[in-house]
C-alpha positions in Angstrom: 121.9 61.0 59.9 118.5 61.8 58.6 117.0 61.9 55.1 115.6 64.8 54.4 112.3 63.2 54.3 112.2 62.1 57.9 113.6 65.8 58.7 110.6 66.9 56.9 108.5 64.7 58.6 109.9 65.5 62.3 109.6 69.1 61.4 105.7 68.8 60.6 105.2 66.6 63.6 107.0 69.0 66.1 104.9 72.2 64.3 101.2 70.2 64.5 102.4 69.1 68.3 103.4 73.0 69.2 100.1 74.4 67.7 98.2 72.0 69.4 99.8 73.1 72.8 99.4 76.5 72.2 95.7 76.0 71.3 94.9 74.2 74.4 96.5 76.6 77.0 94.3 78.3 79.6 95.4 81.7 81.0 96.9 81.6 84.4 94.8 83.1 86.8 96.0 83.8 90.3 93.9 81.8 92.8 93.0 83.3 96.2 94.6 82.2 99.5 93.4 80.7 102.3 93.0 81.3 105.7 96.4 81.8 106.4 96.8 84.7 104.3 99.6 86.1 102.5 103.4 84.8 102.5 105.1 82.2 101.2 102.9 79.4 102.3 100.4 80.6 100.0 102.9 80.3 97.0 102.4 76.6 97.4 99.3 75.2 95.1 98.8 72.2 96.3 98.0 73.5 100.2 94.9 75.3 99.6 92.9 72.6 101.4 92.3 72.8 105.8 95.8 70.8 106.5 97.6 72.7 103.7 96.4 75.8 105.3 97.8 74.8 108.5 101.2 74.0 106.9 101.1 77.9 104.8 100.3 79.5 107.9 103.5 77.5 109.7 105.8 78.5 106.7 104.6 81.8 107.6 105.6 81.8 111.0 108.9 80.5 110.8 110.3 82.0 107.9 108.2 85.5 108.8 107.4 85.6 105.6 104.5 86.9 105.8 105.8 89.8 107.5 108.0 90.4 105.0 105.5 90.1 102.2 103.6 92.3 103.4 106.0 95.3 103.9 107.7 94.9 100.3 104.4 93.7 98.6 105.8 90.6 97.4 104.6 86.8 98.4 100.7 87.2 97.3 101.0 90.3 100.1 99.5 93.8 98.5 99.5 96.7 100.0 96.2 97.9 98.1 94.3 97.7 101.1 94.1 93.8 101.7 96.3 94.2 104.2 95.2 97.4 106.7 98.1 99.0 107.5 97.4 99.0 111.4 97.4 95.5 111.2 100.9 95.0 109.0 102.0 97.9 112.0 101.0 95.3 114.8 102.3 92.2 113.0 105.7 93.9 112.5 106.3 94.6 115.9 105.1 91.5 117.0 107.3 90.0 115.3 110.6 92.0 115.4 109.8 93.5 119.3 112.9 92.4 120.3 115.3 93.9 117.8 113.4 96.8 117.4 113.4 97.6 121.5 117.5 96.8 121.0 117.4 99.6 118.0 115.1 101.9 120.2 117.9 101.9 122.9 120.4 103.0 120.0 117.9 105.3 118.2 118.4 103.8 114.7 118.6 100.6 112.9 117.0 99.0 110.1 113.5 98.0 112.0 113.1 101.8 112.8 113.5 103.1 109.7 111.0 100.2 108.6 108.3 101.2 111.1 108.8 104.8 110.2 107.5 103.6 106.5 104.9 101.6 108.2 103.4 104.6 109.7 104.0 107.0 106.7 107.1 108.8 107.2 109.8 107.0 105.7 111.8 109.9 105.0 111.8 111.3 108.9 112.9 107.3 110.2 116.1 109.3 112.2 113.4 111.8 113.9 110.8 108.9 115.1 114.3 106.7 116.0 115.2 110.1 118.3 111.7 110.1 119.8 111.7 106.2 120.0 114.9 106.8 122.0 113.7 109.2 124.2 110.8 107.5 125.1 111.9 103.8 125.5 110.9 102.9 128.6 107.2 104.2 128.5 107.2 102.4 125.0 108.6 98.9 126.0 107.3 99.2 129.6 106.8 95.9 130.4 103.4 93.8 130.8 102.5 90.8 131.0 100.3 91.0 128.0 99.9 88.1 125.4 102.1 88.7 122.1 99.2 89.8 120.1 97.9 92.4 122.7 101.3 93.9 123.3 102.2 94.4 120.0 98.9 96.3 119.8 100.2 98.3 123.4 103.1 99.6 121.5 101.9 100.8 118.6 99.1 102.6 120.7 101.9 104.4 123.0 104.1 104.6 120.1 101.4 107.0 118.0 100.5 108.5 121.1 104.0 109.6 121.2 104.3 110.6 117.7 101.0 112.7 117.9 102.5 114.9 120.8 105.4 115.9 118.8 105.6 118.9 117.3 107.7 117.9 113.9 106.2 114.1 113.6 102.7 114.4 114.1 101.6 116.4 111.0 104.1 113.5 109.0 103.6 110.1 110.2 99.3 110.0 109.4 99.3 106.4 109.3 
Protein backbone atom coordinates (compact mmCIF):
# COMPACT_ATOMS: atom_id res chain seq x y z
CA UNK A 1 0.00 0.00 0.00
CA UNK A 2 2.48 2.59 1.00
CA UNK A 3 6.19 2.92 0.41
CA UNK A 4 7.80 3.30 3.26
CA UNK A 5 8.78 6.71 2.27
CA UNK A 6 5.28 8.14 2.14
CA UNK A 7 4.75 6.17 5.67
CA UNK A 8 7.64 8.14 6.70
CA UNK A 9 6.41 11.12 5.44
CA UNK A 10 2.61 10.70 6.91
CA UNK A 11 4.22 9.86 10.18
CA UNK A 12 6.26 13.36 10.33
CA UNK A 13 3.21 15.20 9.07
CA UNK A 14 0.77 13.64 11.68
CA UNK A 15 3.70 14.31 14.63
CA UNK A 16 4.41 18.31 13.41
CA UNK A 17 0.36 18.57 13.03
CA UNK A 18 -0.15 17.02 16.91
CA UNK A 19 2.65 19.25 18.35
CA UNK A 20 1.24 22.10 16.87
CA UNK A 21 -2.27 21.36 18.43
CA UNK A 22 -0.88 20.75 21.57
CA UNK A 23 1.10 23.95 21.53
CA UNK A 24 -1.82 26.06 20.78
CA UNK A 25 -4.32 24.83 23.37
CA UNK A 26 -5.64 27.21 26.06
CA UNK A 27 -6.68 25.78 29.46
CA UNK A 28 -10.32 25.41 29.95
CA UNK A 29 -11.60 27.65 32.35
CA UNK A 30 -15.12 27.43 33.63
CA UNK A 31 -17.02 30.60 32.78
CA UNK A 32 -19.60 32.08 35.20
CA UNK A 33 -23.42 31.86 34.72
CA UNK A 34 -25.90 34.10 34.15
CA UNK A 35 -28.78 35.30 35.66
CA UNK A 36 -30.46 32.33 35.73
CA UNK A 37 -28.16 30.62 37.95
CA UNK A 38 -27.20 27.09 38.36
CA UNK A 39 -28.72 23.96 36.50
CA UNK A 40 -28.55 22.59 33.33
CA UNK A 41 -29.29 25.63 31.34
CA UNK A 42 -26.10 27.01 32.32
CA UNK A 43 -24.33 23.85 30.84
CA UNK A 44 -25.18 25.30 27.48
CA UNK A 45 -22.27 27.84 26.13
CA UNK A 46 -23.72 29.44 23.69
CA UNK A 47 -26.84 30.98 26.03
CA UNK A 48 -24.83 33.21 28.07
CA UNK A 49 -26.32 36.27 26.30
CA UNK A 50 -30.20 38.04 27.70
CA UNK A 51 -32.33 35.48 25.39
CA UNK A 52 -30.01 32.60 26.14
CA UNK A 53 -30.55 33.37 29.78
CA UNK A 54 -34.20 33.33 29.33
CA UNK A 55 -33.95 29.87 27.58
CA UNK A 56 -31.31 28.38 30.81
CA UNK A 57 -33.56 29.70 33.27
CA UNK A 58 -36.72 27.71 31.31
CA UNK A 59 -34.54 24.46 31.05
CA UNK A 60 -34.38 24.99 34.69
CA UNK A 61 -37.80 25.15 35.36
CA UNK A 62 -39.06 22.33 33.47
CA UNK A 63 -36.57 19.86 33.99
CA UNK A 64 -36.02 21.22 37.89
CA UNK A 65 -32.82 20.96 37.29
CA UNK A 66 -31.79 23.41 39.05
CA UNK A 67 -33.25 22.02 42.02
CA UNK A 68 -31.60 19.03 41.67
CA UNK A 69 -28.17 20.63 41.09
CA UNK A 70 -28.24 22.25 43.83
CA UNK A 71 -28.96 19.46 46.33
CA UNK A 72 -26.31 16.88 44.77
CA UNK A 73 -23.83 19.76 43.84
CA UNK A 74 -23.75 18.84 40.25
CA UNK A 75 -24.95 21.13 37.08
CA UNK A 76 -22.57 24.30 37.87
CA UNK A 77 -24.67 24.09 41.50
CA UNK A 78 -22.02 24.20 44.70
CA UNK A 79 -22.94 23.94 47.84
CA UNK A 80 -19.84 26.18 49.07
CA UNK A 81 -21.92 28.80 49.94
CA UNK A 82 -23.15 30.11 46.39
CA UNK A 83 -26.17 28.78 47.03
CA UNK A 84 -27.46 29.75 50.91
CA UNK A 85 -28.90 26.84 52.15
CA UNK A 86 -32.25 28.64 53.25
CA UNK A 87 -32.77 29.52 49.85
CA UNK A 88 -31.97 25.73 48.20
CA UNK A 89 -34.56 24.88 51.53
CA UNK A 90 -37.34 27.23 49.89
CA UNK A 91 -36.68 26.30 46.27
CA UNK A 92 -37.04 22.53 47.25
CA UNK A 93 -40.29 22.88 48.70
CA UNK A 94 -41.41 24.96 46.15
CA UNK A 95 -40.88 22.87 43.97
CA UNK A 96 -41.78 19.39 45.33
CA UNK A 97 -44.76 20.87 47.90
CA UNK A 98 -46.97 18.55 46.56
CA UNK A 99 -45.26 15.23 46.91
CA UNK A 100 -43.66 16.17 49.89
CA UNK A 101 -47.27 17.14 51.74
CA UNK A 102 -48.41 13.49 50.15
CA UNK A 103 -45.05 11.95 52.06
CA UNK A 104 -45.88 14.16 55.24
CA UNK A 105 -49.38 12.36 55.45
CA UNK A 106 -47.30 9.00 55.30
CA UNK A 107 -44.37 10.25 57.50
CA UNK A 108 -41.62 9.11 55.13
CA UNK A 109 -40.59 9.17 51.52
CA UNK A 110 -37.71 10.18 49.62
CA UNK A 111 -38.46 14.19 49.71
CA UNK A 112 -38.38 13.94 53.54
CA UNK A 113 -35.43 12.32 53.94
CA UNK A 114 -34.09 15.01 51.33
CA UNK A 115 -35.37 17.97 53.36
CA UNK A 116 -34.04 16.35 56.53
CA UNK A 117 -30.43 16.80 54.64
CA UNK A 118 -31.42 20.16 53.58
CA UNK A 119 -31.78 21.27 57.17
CA UNK A 120 -28.74 19.29 58.52
CA UNK A 121 -29.94 16.12 59.93
CA UNK A 122 -29.78 13.56 57.33
CA UNK A 123 -29.35 10.86 59.61
CA UNK A 124 -32.62 11.70 61.85
CA UNK A 125 -34.95 11.99 58.24
CA UNK A 126 -37.53 9.13 60.10
CA UNK A 127 -37.66 11.54 63.39
CA UNK A 128 -38.44 15.00 61.35
CA UNK A 129 -40.85 12.50 58.89
CA UNK A 130 -42.73 11.58 62.49
CA UNK A 131 -42.89 15.23 63.52
CA UNK A 132 -43.80 16.22 59.86
CA UNK A 133 -46.62 13.78 60.39
CA UNK A 134 -47.83 14.98 63.37
CA UNK A 135 -47.92 18.26 62.52
CA UNK A 136 -49.35 18.21 58.89
CA UNK A 137 -52.01 20.32 58.97
CA UNK A 138 -50.45 23.37 60.78
CA UNK A 139 -47.53 22.80 58.21
CA UNK A 140 -49.57 22.70 54.88
CA UNK A 141 -52.39 24.83 56.28
CA UNK A 142 -53.58 26.34 53.41
CA UNK A 143 -53.13 30.09 52.14
CA UNK A 144 -53.64 31.71 49.41
CA UNK A 145 -50.07 32.77 49.28
CA UNK A 146 -48.01 33.07 45.90
CA UNK A 147 -45.68 29.97 45.29
CA UNK A 148 -42.56 31.78 46.36
CA UNK A 149 -44.04 33.14 49.68
CA UNK A 150 -45.50 29.79 50.71
CA UNK A 151 -42.73 27.85 50.19
CA UNK A 152 -41.03 30.43 52.51
CA UNK A 153 -44.42 29.80 55.05
CA UNK A 154 -43.46 26.20 55.34
CA UNK A 155 -40.13 26.22 56.00
CA UNK A 156 -40.80 28.93 58.71
CA UNK A 157 -43.53 26.62 60.47
CA UNK A 158 -41.59 23.68 59.60
CA UNK A 159 -38.30 24.97 61.84
CA UNK A 160 -40.54 26.39 64.13
CA UNK A 161 -41.67 22.93 64.65
CA UNK A 162 -38.34 21.39 64.69
CA UNK A 163 -37.01 23.97 67.32
CA UNK A 164 -39.76 22.90 69.84
CA UNK A 165 -38.77 19.35 69.81
CA UNK A 166 -36.85 18.06 72.27
CA UNK A 167 -34.65 15.37 70.08
CA UNK A 168 -34.57 17.56 66.63
CA UNK A 169 -33.77 20.84 67.72
CA UNK A 170 -30.17 20.48 68.97
CA UNK A 171 -29.75 18.29 65.28
CA UNK A 172 -31.25 19.94 62.50
CA UNK A 173 -29.11 23.72 62.93
CA UNK A 174 -29.66 24.50 59.43
Amino acid sequence: MYSTRSSKILFFHITIISLFSFSIVKPIQAEPYGMAGCGLGSMVPVWKNDIGQVLAATTNVSFSSQTFGITSGTSNCTNDGIVKQKMAQEVFIAYNEGPLELETTKGSGERIRAMASLLGCPTHANELGKLMKEKHSYLFAKSNLENEFRSKEILVRLKSQIALDDSLKYICKN
